[in-house]
Wavefront OBJ file of the C-alpha trace (Angstrom):
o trace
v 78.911 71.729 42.298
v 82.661 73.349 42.832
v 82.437 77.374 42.821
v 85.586 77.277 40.738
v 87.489 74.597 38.749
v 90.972 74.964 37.759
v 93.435 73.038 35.613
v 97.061 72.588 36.876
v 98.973 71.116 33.852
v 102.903 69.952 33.505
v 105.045 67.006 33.308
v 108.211 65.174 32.450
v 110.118 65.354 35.652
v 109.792 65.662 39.125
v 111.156 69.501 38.985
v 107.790 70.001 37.510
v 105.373 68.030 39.380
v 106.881 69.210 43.175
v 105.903 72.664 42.331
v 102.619 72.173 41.126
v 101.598 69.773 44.315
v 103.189 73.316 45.898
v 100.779 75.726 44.254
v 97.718 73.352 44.503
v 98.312 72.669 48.182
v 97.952 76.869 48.467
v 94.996 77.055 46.514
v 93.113 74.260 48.777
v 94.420 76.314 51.998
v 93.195 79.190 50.082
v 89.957 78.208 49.097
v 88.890 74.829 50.050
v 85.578 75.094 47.657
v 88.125 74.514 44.577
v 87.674 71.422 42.318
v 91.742 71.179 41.186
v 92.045 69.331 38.408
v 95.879 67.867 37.284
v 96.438 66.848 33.660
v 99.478 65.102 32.895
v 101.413 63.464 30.061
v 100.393 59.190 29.536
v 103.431 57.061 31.666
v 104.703 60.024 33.859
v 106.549 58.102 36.129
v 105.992 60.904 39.273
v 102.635 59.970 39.753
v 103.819 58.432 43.285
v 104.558 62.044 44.423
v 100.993 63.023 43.577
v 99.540 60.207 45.929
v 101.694 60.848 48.622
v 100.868 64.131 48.554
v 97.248 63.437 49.930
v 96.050 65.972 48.006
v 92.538 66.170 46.755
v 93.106 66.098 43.105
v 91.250 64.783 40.208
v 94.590 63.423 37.680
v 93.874 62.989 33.680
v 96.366 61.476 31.495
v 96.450 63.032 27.681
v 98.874 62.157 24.659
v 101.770 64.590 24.811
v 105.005 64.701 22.533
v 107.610 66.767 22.494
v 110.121 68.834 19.800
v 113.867 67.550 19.944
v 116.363 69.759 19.717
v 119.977 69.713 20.986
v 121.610 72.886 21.816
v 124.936 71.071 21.335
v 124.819 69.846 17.983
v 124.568 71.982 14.689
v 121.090 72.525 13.092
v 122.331 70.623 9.853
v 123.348 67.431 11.688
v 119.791 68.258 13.773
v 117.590 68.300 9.869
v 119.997 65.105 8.739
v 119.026 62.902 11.779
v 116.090 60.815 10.383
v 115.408 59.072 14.350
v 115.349 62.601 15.369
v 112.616 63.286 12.774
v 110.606 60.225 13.038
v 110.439 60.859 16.560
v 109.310 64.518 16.113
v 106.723 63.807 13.315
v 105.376 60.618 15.669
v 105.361 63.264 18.721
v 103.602 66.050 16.350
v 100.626 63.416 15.964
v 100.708 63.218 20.060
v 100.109 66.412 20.367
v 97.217 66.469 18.225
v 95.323 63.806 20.250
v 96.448 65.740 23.403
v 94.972 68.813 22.409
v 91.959 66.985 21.109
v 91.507 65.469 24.889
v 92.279 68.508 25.792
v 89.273 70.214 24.586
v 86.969 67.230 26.052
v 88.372 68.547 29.630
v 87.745 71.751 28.596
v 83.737 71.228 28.035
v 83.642 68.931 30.619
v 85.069 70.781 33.641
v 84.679 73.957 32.570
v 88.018 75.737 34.132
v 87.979 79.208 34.962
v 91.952 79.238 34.703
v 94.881 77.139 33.507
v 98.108 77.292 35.635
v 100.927 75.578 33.357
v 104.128 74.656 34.697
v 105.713 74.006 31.863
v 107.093 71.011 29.480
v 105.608 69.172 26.456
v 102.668 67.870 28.071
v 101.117 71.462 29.152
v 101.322 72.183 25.435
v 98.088 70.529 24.134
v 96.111 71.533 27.350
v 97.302 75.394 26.660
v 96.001 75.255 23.380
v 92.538 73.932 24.315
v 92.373 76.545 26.512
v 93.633 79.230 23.993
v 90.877 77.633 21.493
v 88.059 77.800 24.160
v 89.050 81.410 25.202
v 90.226 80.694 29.167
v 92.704 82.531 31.017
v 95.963 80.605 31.067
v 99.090 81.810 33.529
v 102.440 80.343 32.813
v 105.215 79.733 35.049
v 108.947 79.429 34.614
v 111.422 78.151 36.936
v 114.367 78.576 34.441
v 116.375 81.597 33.960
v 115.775 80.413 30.295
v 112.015 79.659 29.707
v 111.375 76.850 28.384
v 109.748 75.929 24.583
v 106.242 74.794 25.771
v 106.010 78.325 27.685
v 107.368 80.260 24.918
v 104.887 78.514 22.533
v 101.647 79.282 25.352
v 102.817 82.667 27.065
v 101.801 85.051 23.721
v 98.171 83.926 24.995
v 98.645 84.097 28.482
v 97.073 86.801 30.983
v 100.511 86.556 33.306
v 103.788 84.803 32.725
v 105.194 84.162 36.438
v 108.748 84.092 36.795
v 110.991 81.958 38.377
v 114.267 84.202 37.971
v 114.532 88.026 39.219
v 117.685 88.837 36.881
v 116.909 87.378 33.443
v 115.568 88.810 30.513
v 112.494 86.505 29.703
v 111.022 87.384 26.543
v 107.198 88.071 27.410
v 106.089 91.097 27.462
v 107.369 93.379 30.414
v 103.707 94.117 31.970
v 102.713 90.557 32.079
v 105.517 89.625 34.321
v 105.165 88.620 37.949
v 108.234 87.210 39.580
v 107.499 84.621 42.403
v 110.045 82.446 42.583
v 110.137 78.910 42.632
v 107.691 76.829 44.301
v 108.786 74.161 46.923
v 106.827 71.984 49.120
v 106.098 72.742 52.585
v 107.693 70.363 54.008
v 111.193 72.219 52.564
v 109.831 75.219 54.309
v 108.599 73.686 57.780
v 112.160 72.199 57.996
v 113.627 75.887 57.548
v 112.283 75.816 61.465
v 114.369 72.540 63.210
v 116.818 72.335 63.745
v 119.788 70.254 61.848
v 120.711 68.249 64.659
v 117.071 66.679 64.624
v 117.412 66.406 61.071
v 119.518 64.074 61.314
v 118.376 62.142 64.154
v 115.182 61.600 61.928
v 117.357 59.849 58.952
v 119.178 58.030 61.855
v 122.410 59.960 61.800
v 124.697 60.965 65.019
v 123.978 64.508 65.787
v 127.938 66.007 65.491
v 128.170 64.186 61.603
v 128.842 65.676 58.664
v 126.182 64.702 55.799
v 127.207 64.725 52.228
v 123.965 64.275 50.030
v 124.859 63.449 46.731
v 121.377 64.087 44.112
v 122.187 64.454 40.561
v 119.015 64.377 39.530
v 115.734 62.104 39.422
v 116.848 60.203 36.169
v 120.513 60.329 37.654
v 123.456 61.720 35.853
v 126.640 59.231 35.633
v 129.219 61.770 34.848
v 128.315 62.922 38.556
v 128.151 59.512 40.015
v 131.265 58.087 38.469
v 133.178 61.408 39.870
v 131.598 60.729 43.312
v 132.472 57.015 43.598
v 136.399 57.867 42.921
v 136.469 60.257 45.461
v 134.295 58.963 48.429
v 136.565 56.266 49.654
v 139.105 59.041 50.076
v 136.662 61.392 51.745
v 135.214 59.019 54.233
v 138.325 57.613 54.927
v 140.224 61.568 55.486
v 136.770 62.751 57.759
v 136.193 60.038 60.472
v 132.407 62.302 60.890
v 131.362 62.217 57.094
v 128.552 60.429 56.436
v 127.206 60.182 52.583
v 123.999 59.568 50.886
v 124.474 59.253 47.282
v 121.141 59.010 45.396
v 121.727 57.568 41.836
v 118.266 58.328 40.205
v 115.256 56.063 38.985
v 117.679 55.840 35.393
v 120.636 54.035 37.173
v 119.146 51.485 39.304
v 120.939 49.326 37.498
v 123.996 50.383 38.409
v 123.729 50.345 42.455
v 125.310 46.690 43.053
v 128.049 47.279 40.713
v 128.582 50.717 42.839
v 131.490 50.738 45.467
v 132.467 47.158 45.238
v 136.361 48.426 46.465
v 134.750 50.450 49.330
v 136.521 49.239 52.879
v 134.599 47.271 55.143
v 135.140 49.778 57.770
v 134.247 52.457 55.161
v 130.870 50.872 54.278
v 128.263 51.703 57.119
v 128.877 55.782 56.248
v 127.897 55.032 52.764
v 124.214 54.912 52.110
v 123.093 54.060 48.596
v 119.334 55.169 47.237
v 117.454 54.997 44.080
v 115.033 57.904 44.518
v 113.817 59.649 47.605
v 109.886 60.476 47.864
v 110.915 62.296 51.371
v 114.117 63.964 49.854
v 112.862 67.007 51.989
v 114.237 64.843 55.103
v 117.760 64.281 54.061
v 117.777 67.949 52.582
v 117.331 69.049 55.778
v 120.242 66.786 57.532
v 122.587 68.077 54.782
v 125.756 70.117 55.516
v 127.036 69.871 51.781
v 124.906 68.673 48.555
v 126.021 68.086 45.128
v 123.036 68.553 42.638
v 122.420 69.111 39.336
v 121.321 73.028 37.984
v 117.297 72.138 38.215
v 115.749 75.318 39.267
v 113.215 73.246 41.466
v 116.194 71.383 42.889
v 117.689 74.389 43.593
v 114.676 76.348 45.372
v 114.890 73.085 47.716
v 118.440 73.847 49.103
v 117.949 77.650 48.988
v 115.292 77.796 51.095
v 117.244 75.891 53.290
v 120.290 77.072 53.266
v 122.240 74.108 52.319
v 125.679 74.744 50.421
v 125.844 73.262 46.813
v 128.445 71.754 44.951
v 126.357 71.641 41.306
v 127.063 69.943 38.070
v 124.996 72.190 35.483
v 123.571 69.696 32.445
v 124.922 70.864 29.451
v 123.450 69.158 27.004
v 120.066 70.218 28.104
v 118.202 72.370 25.421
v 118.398 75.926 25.635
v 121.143 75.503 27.980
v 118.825 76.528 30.612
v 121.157 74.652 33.696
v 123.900 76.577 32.687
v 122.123 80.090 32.662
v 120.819 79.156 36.267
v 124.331 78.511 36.896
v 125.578 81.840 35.932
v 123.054 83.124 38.432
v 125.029 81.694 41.086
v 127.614 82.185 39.966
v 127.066 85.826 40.271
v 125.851 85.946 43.604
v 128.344 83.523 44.861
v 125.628 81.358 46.358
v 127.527 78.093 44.922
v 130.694 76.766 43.926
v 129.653 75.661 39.998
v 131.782 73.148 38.285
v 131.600 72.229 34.535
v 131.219 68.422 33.583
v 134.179 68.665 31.381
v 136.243 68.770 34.705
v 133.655 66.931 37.047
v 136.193 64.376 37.573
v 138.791 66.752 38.897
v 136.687 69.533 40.617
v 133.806 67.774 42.499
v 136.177 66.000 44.745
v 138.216 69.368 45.303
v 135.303 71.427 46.040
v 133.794 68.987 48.314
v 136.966 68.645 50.257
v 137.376 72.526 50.575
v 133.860 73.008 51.887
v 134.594 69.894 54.392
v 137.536 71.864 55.348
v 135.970 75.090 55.748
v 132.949 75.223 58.179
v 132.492 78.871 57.765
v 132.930 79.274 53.581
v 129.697 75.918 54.041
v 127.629 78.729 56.274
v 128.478 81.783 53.732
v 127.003 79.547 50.775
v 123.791 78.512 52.500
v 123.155 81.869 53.253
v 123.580 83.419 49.998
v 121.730 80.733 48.430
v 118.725 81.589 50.843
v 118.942 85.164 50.395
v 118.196 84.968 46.763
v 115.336 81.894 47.252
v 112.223 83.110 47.970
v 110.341 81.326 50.513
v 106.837 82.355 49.278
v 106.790 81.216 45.895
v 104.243 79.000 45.677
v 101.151 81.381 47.575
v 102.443 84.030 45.578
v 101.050 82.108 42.329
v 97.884 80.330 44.503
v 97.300 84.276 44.778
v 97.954 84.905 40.992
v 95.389 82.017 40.389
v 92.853 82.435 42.397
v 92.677 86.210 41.674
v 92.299 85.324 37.918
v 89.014 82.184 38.408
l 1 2 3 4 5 6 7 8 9 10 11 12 13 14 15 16 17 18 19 20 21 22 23 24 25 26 27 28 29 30 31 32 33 34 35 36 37 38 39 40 41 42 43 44 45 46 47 48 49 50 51 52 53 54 55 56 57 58 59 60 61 62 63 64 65 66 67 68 69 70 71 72 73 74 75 76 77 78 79 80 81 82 83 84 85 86 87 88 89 90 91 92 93 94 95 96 97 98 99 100 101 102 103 104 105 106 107 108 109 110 111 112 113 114 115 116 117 118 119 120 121 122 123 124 125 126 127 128 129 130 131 132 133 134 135 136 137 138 139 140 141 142 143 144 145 146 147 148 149 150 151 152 153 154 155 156 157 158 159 160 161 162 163 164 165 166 167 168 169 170 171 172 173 174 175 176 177 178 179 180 181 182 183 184 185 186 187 188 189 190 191 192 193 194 195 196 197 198 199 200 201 202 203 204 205 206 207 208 209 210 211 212 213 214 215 216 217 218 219 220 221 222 223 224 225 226 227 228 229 230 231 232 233 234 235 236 237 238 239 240 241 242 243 244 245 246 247 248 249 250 251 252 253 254 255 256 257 258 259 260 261 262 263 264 265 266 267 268 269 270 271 272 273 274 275 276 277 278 279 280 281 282 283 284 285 286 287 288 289 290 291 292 293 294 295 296 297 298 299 300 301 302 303 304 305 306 307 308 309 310 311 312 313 314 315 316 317 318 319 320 321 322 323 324 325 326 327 328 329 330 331 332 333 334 335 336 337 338 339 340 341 342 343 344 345 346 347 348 349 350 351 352 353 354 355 356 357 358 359 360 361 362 363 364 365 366 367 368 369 370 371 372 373 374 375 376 377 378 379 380 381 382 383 384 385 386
C-alpha cells in the first residue's frame, strides 16, 4: 500500500489542469512512494493533457456545477434571468452528488491532503474533505481569487498565492505566495536557445514568429482583430511568420478564416485549433498576443516572451483585468482593452515588430516578476502537510 495518498482536484479549463500536472509531476520527483489521485468535473474536455502527460495518476470524474454570475450585468437583471436560475438550481443539485462522490473517495483512498486548484469542480471534493476533517491547501493563480477558493479557503491549513501584490482576502498567516505553476517543459525551454526553437516548429532561424493564443475556447473579438491586420503585417515584414491558434470553441470558423489572404502571403500563415505542445511554439515566439489567464501568463513569463494581451472582461470577478493592472504596473506588457481591440492590437503588434529592443525590455520584465519555481514550491507545501 502507498505511504501517502493525496487528492489533486480542479477543472474547467486548461489554465487549471497545466498547473496541477505541474505540482503532481513535483510531488512524484519528490516522493515517488505517492499514490496521486486527480478528481475532475464529468466531460472536462482537457483530459488529453492528462494522458500526454505520462503521469502516473489515478483520474475520477464527479458531478460538479457551478454559480453564474456576471460581473457586467446588474444584480436585478442577474435575479430576473429565469435560464440563469434554472441553470444555477440544476447546478446546485450537481454539486450535491459531487460532494456525495466526494465522500466515497474520501473513505476509499483515504487522503492525507487535498491540493485544490480552483473552479466549480474542486468545490464538492473540498467539502468532503472539510466534512471528513483532512487538511485541504488552496491555490490561486488570479490576482482576484476565485469563488470555489473563497468558498474552501476559511477551512484550509494554507491558501497559496499566485499574485505577490494583491490583497487576497484569507487570513494574512495562512498565506504562502508561490507563484504560478507551469510545466517543465516551459522551464527546460528557458535553456535553448530561440533559434532551435524554431527549427523544431520548422521555421527559418532569422524569422520573426507572431503566436497568436487567445485562449483554449478561443476569443473572436481577438481573432477577428487579428485576421484584418495580418495580411498587412505579413505583407509590410517579408520575415514574419504567424501562428494564430483559434481555440477548441472556433473550429468552426478556420475554413472561413483568411479566404482574401494572397497566395504569396499564405505559406507564413499557419492556422491551429489547439496546441497540446504549445510549450514548443512558446518558445519560437518573438511576440504573442494572449488573453489575461494567469496560467497563460506564467507560460510567457518564464520565458520571456513579450505580450500583446486582450484581458476578458466579461469574466466574473473581473479577475483578467486585475492581472492586467499587474502588468500594467510593472510594464511587463502592452494591455489593450477589447473595446478598442480592433484598433490597438494591430498598432501594438506593429510597434513591437518595429522595435527589437522595447520586444527584449518586455520579456524581461515579464520574467522578472514570474517565478520559475512555482510549482515545487507547492509539491513542498504538500508534501510537508501528508
Amino acid at each position: 500500500m502507498p505511504k501517502n495518498t493525496i487528492i489533486l482536484t480542479g477543472g474547467g479549463t486548461a489554465g487549471h489542469i497545466t498547473p496541477l500536472l505541474a505540482v503532481a509531476n513535483k510531488i512524484i520527483s519528490s516522493d515517488p512512494s505517492c499514490r496521486l489521485i486527480l478528481v475532475l468535473d464529468r466531460g472536462n474536455l482537457n483530459e488529453q493533457l492528462i494522458i500526454d502527460s505520462k503521469l502516473p495518476l489515478k483520474i475520477h470524474r464527479i458531478f460538479a456545477g457551478k454559480l453564474r454570475r456576471y460581473h457586467n450585468l446588474s444584480f436585478l437583471k442577474q435575479l430576473l434571468s429565469l435560464k440563469t436560475n434554472l441553470l444555477n438550481l440544476r447546478d446546485s443539485i450537481l454539486i450535491f452528488l459531487g460532494t456525495v462522490e466526494s465522500v466515497v473517495l474520501m473513505l476509499k483512498y483515504r487522503p492525507r491532503v487535498v491540493f485544490s486548484k480552483g473552479s466549480y469542480a474542486s468545490v464538492p471534493v473540498c467539502i468532503a474533505a472539510m466534512l471528513l476533517f483532512r487538511k485541504i491547501i488552496t491555490h490561486d493563480s488570479d490576482s482576484v481569487p476565485g469563488l470555489a477558493n473563497r468558498i474552501t479557503a476559511k477551512f484550509a491549513r494554507i491558501n497559496a498565492v499566485g499574485a505577490r501584490r494583491s490583497n487576497y482576502p484569507y487570513k494574512k498567516e495562512k498565506i504562502v505566495y508561490c507563484g504560478v505553476p507551469v510545466s517543465e517543459e516551459y522551464i527546460r525551454r528557458t535553456q535553448q536557445n530561440q533559434a532551435q526553437s524554431k527549427k523544431d516548429i520548422n521555421l527559418p532561424k532569422d524569422s520573426t514568429l507572431l503566436l497568436i493564443g487567445g485562449s483554449t475556447q478561443g476569443a473572436r473579438v481577438i481573432d477577428d482583430a487579428i485576421e484584418s491586420a495580418v495580411p498587412k503585417l505579413l505583407n509590410d515584414f517579408p520575415k514574419l511568420y504567424v501562428i494564430h491558434v483559434l481555440g477548441r470553441l472556433n473550429q468552426d470558423t478556420q475554413n472561413s478564416r483568411y479566404k482574401n489572404l494572397a497566395n504569396g502571403l499564405k505559406e507564413r500563415l499557419i492556422l491551429k485549433n489547439f496546441l497540446n505542445d504549445q510549450y514548443k511554439y512558446a518558445a519560437a515566439a518573438d511576440i504573442v498576443v494572449t488573453r489575461a489567464g494567469a496560467t497563460a501568463l506564467a507560460e510567457y513569463g518564464v520565458l520571456g516572451r513579450a505580450c500583446v494581451v486582450v484581458p476578458a472582461e466579461h469574466l466574473t470577478g473581473g479577475h483578467q483585468l486585475e492581472n492586467s493592472k499587474l502588468l500594467e504596473t510593472e510594464g511587463a506588457a502592452i494591455v489593450v482593452r477589447e473595446s478598442r481591440v480592433g484598433e490597438d492590437v494591430a498598432s501594438s503588434i506593429e510597434y513591437l515588430l518595429q522595435h527589437a529592443k522595447i520586444r527584449e525590455d518586455l520579456g524581461k520584465k515579464l520574467k522578472l516578476i514570474t517565478p520559475a519555481d512555482a510549482a515545487e514550491c507547492l509539491a513542498s507545501l504538500i508534501l510537508k502537510e501528508s
